[in-house]
C-alpha positions as CSV (number, residue, x, y, z in Angstrom):
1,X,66.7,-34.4,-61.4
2,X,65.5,-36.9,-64.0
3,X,63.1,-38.9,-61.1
4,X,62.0,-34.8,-60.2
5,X,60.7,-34.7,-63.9
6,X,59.6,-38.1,-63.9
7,X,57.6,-37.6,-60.5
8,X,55.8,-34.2,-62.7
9,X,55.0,-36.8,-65.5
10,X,53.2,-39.2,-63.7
11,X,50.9,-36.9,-61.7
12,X,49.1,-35.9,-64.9
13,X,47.7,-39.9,-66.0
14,X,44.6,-40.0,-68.5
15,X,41.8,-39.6,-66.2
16,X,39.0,-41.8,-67.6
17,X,35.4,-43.1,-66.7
18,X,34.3,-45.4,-69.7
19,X,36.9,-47.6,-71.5
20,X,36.5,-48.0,-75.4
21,X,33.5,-50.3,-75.3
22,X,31.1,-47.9,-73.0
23,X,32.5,-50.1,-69.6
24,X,33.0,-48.2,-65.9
25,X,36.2,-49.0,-65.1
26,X,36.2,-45.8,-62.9
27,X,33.3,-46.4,-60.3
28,X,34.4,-44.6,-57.1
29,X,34.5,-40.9,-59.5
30,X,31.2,-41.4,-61.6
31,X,29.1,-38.3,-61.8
32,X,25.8,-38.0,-60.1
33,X,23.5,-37.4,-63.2
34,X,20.2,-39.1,-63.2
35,X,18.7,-41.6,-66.0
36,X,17.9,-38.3,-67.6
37,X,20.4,-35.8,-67.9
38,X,22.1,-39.3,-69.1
39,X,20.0,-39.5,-71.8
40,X,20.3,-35.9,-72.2
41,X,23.7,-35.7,-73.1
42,X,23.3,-38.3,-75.8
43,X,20.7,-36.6,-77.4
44,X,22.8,-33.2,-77.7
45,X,26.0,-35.2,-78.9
46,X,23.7,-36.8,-81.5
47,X,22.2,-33.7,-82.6
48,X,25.8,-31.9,-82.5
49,X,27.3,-34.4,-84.8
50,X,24.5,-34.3,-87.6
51,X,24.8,-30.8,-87.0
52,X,28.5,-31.2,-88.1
53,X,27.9,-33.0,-90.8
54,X,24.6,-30.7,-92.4
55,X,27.1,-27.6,-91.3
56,X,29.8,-29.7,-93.6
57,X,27.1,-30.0,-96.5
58,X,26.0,-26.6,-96.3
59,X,29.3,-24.9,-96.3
60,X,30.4,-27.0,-99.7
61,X,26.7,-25.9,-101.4
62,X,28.1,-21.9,-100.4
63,X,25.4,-21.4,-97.9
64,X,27.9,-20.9,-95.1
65,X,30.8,-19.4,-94.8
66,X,34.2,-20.6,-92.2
67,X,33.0,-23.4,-90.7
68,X,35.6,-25.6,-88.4
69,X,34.4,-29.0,-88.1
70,X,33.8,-30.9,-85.0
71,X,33.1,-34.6,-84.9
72,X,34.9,-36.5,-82.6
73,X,35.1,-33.5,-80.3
74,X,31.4,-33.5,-79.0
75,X,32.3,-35.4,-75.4
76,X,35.1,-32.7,-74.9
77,X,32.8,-29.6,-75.5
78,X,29.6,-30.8,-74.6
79,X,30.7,-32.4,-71.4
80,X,32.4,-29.8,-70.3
81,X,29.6,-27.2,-71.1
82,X,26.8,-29.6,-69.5
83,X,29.1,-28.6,-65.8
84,X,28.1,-25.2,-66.3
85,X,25.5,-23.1,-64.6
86,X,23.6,-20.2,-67.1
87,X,25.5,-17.4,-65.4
88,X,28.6,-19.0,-66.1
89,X,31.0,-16.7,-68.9
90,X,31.8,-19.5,-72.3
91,X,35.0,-17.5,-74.4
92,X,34.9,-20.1,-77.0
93,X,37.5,-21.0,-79.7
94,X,35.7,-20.8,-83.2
95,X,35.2,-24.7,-83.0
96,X,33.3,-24.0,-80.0
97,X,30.2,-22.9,-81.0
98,X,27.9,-26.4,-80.2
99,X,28.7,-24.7,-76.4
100,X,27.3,-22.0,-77.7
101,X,23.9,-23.4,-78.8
102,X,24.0,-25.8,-76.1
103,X,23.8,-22.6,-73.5
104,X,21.6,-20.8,-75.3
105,X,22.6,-19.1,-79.1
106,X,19.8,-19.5,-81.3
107,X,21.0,-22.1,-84.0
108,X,20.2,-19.3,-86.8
109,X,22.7,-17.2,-85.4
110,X,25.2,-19.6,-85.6
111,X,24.9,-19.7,-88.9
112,X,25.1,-16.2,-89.5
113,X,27.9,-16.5,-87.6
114,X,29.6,-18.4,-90.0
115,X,27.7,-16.4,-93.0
116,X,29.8,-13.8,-91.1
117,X,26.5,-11.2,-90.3
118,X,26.9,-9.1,-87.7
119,X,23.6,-10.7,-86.1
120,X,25.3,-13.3,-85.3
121,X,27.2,-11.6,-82.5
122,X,23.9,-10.3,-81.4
123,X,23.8,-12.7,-78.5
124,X,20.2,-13.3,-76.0
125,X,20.3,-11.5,-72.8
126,X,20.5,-14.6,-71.2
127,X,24.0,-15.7,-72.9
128,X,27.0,-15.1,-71.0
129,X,29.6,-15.2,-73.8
130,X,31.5,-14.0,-76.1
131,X,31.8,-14.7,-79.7
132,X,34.1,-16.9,-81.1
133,X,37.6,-16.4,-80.7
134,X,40.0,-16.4,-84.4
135,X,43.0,-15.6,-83.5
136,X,44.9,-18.4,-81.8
137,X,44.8,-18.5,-78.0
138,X,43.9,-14.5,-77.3
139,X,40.7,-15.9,-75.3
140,X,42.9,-17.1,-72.6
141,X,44.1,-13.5,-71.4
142,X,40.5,-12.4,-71.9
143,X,39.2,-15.0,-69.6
144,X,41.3,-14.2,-67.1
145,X,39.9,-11.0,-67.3
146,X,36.2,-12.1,-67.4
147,X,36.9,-14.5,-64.1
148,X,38.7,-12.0,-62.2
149,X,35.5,-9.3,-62.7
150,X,33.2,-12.2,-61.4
151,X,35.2,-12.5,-58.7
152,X,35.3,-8.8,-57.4
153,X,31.8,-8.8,-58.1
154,X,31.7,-11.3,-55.7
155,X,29.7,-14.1,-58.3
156,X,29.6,-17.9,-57.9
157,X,30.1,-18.3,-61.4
158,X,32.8,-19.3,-63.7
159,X,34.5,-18.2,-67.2
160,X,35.7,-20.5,-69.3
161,X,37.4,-21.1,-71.9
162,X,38.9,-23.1,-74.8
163,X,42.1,-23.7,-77.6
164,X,43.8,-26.4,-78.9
165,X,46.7,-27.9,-78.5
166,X,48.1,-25.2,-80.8
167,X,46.7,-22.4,-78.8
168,X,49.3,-24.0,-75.7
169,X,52.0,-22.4,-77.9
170,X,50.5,-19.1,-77.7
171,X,51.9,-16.5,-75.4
172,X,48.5,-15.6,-74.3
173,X,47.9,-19.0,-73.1
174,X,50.5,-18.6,-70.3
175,X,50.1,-15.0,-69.7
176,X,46.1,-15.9,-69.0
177,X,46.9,-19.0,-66.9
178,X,49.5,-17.0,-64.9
179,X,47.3,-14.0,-64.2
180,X,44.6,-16.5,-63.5
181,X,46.3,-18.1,-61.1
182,X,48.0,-15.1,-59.2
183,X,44.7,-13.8,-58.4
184,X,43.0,-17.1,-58.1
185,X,40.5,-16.1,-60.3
186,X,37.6,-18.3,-61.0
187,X,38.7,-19.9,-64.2
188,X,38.4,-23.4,-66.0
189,X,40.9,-23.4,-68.6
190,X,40.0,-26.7,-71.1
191,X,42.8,-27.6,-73.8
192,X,41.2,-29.7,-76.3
193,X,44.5,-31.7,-77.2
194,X,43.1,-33.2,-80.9
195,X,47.2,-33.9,-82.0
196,X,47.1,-31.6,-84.7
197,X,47.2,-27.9,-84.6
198,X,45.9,-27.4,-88.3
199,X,48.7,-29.8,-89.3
200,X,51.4,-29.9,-86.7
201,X,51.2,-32.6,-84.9
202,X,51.5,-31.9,-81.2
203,X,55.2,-33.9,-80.5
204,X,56.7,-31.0,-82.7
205,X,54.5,-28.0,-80.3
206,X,56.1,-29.0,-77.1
207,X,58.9,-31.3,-75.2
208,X,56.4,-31.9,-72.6
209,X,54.9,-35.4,-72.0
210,X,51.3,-33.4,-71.2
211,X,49.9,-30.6,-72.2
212,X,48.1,-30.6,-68.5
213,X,51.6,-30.3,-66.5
214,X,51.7,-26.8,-67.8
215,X,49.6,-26.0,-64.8
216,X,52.7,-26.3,-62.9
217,X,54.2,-23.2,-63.8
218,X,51.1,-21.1,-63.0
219,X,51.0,-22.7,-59.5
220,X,47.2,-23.7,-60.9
221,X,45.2,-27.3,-60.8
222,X,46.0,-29.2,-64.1
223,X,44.6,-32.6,-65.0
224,X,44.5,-34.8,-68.1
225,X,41.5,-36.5,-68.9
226,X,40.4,-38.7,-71.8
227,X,38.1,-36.1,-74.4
228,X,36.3,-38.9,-76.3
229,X,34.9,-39.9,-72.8
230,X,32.1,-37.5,-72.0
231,X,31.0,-38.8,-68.2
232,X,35.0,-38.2,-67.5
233,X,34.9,-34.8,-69.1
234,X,32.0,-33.8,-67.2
235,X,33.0,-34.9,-63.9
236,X,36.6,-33.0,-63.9
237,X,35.2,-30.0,-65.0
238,X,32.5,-30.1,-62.4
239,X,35.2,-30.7,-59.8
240,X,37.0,-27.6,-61.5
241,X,33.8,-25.4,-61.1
242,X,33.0,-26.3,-57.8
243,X,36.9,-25.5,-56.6
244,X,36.3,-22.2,-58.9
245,X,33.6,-20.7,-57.1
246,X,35.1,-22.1,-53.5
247,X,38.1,-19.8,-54.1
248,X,40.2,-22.3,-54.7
249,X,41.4,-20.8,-58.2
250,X,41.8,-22.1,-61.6
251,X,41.8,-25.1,-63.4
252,X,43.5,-26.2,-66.8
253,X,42.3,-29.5,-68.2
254,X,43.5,-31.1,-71.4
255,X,41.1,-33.2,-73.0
256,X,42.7,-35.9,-75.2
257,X,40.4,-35.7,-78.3
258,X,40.4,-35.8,-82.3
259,X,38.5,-34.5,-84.8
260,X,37.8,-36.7,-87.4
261,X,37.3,-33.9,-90.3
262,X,39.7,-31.3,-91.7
263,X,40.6,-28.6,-89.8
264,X,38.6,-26.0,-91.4
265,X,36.9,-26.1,-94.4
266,X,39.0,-23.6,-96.1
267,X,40.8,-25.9,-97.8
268,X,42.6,-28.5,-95.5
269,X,43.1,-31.9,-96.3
270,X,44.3,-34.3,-93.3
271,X,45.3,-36.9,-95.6
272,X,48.4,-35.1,-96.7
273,X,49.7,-34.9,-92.4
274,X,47.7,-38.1,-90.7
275,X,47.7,-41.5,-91.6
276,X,44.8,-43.8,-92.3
277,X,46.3,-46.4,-89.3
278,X,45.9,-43.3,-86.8
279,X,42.6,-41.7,-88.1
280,X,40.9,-45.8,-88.3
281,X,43.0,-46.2,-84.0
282,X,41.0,-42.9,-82.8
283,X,37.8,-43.6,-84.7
284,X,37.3,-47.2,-82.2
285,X,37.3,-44.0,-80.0
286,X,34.5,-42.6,-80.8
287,X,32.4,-40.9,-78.2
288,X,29.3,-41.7,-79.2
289,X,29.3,-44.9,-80.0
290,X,30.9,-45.4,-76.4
291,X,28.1,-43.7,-74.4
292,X,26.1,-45.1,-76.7
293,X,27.1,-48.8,-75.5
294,X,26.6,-47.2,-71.7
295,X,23.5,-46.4,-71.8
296,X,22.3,-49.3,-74.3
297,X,24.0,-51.7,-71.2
298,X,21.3,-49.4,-69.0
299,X,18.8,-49.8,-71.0
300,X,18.4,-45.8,-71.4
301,X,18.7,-45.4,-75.2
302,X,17.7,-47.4,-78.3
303,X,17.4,-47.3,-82.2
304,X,14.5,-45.7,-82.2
305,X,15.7,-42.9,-79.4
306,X,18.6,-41.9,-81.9
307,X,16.9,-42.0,-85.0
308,X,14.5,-39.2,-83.0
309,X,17.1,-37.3,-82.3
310,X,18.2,-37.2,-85.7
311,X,15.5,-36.2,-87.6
312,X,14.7,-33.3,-84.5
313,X,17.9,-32.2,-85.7
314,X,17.4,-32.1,-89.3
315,X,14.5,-30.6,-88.9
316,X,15.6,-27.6,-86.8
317,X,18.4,-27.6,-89.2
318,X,16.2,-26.6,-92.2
319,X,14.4,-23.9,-90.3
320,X,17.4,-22.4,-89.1
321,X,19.0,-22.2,-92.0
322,X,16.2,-20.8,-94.1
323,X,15.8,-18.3,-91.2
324,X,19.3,-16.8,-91.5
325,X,19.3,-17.0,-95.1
326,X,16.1,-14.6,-94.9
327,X,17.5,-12.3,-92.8
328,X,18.4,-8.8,-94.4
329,X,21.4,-8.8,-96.1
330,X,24.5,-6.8,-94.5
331,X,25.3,-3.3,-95.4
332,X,28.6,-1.9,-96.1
333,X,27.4,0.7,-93.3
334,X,26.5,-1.7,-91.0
335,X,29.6,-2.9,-91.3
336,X,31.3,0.4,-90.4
337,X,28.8,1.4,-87.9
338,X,29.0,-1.6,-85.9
339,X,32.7,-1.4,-85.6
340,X,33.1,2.0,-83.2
341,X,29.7,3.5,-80.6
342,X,31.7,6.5,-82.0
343,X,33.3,6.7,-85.5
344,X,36.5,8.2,-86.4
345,X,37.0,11.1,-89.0
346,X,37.8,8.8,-92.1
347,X,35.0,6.0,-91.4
348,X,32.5,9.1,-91.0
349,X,33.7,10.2,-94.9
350,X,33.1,6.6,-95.7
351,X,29.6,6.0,-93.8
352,X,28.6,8.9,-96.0
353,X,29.8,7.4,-99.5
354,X,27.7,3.9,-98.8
355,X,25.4,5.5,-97.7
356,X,25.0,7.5,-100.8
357,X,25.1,4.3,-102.8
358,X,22.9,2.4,-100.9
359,X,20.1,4.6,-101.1
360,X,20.4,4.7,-105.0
């Protein structure tokens, strides 16, 4: 029995493209992007991390409100979200929203998002999404849902969807992964394993060796790839899509990733649950200074390319935000109204209150 575990175990190795210093050592399952959607991807990881760290700056001056940090996790969620087609269904977790902006949100409504205005749940016709997820793991179930209805509708498209390592405790995760794969439902499935749900480090969430051979149980695809590598990221869950919309089923991939920042900014501190040797081994990690070394090797990106990039995204930064700071100020009755199409007896007694106030 032990070699029957053992045999499990091994099929679920760290799938990886670039090594640490930007290096192929992965030739035979590099993507086919061009020089340019190359180049692309760097520019939206560098944009997404000094999009972290203004988001970080903003919340601490009061002008935002939760805000889950996401450096080091910009190869897992932009990689995977550069696979996808427009029609395709994101069901983020609430670190998920560069995906978000990446297929479309406007960056102002991010922020109200996070401002928590209803606007920002307003999404463009044109965004197939829903907004992000808070409580821990629920979008699993709901994109089983979402894939199975793109299926009977007889769609090549996808849903997908993300937790953390956490979120693999969750009932929902195995209930969505289960019903996924009973009905072979066109789903991706992406664990974003960054060790530490809030502060639980992920030995202490499970017995198992990978958070990928979970896959087992559903009778679905699993695979582990390496999260800090973004070409690798891409590539599996291009491979997932395409098996998705082949009727082949659903995929869960676990992406081995960190975030560098607290949790949330509500009040986490790292420091008290991860040690300075760990946080200094992941940050040699990083995924953009390794694609960064990849494409410097290719001659595709330079000082001057980044810098940019940078100042594009401080830019569109500032207009954002002063956009969604001039937006009209939520209501106590837009609250209720936008709650039920039609409201219950005691929220009608309450619309009629505020809106007695509010007009004085």
């Amino acid at each position: 029995m032990k070699h029957v575990l053992e045999n499990v175990e091994s099929q679920f190795e760290m799938f990886q493209i670039l090594n640490e210093d930007g290096k192929i050592v992965n030739e035979d399952d590099m993507p086919d992007l061009s020089d340019e959607d190359l180049k692309e991807l760097m520019r939206r990881m560098v944009y997404t991390r000094i999009l972290d760290q203004r988001s970080i700056a903003l919340n601490r001056q009061g002008r935002l409100g939760f805000y889950a940090p996401t450096a080091g996790q910009e190869a897992s969620q932009l990689g995977s979200q550069f696979a996808l087609e427009q029609e395709d269904f994101i069901l983020p977790g609430y670190r998920d929203v560069p995906q978000l902006i990446w297929q479309g949100l406007p960056l102002y409504q991010a922020f109200l998002f996070s401002k928590g205005h209803f606007h920002g749940n307003q999404f463009p016709e044109n965004l197939h999404a829903l907004s992000p997820q808070i409580i821990i793991g629920a979008q699993y179930v709901q994109a089983a849902g979402v894939a199975l209805g793109i299926k009977k509708r007889g769609k090549k498209n996808v849903a997908i969807t993300y937790t953390g390592d956490g979120g693999t405790s969750q009932g929902d995760f195995y209930e969505g992964i289960n019903f996924a794969g009973a009905y072979k439902a066109p789903a991706i499935f992406i664990v974003q394993n960054n060790r530490f749900a809030i502060s639980v480090p992920v030995e202490k969430q499970t017995n198992a060796k990978t958070l990928a051979q979970k896959s087992v149980a559903a009778g679905i695809e699993g695979i582990q790839v390496d999260g800090m590598d973004v070409l690798a990221v891409y590539a599996v869950t291009k491979d997932a899509r395409d098996r998705a919309i082949n009727g082949e089923g659903p995929t869960l991939i676990e992406t081995l990733t960190y975030r560098f920042g607290p949790h949330t900014m509500s009040g986490d501190d790292p420091t008290r649950y991860r040690t300075e040797e760990l946080d200094n081994e992941w940050a040699k990690k990083d995924p953009l200074v390794r694609f960064r070394k990849f494409l410097e090797s290719k001659k595709l990106w330079s000082e001057e390319d980044e810098n940019k990039v940078i100042e594009e995204a401080k830019d569109d930064i500032k207009k954002a935000i002063k956009q969604a700071e001039e937006q009209p100020k939520q209501k106590v009755t837009d609250l209720i109204g936008n709650m039920y199409e039609e409201l219950p007896s005691n929220l009608k007694e309450q619309m009629e209150i505020y809106k007695e106030k509010e007009s004085k």
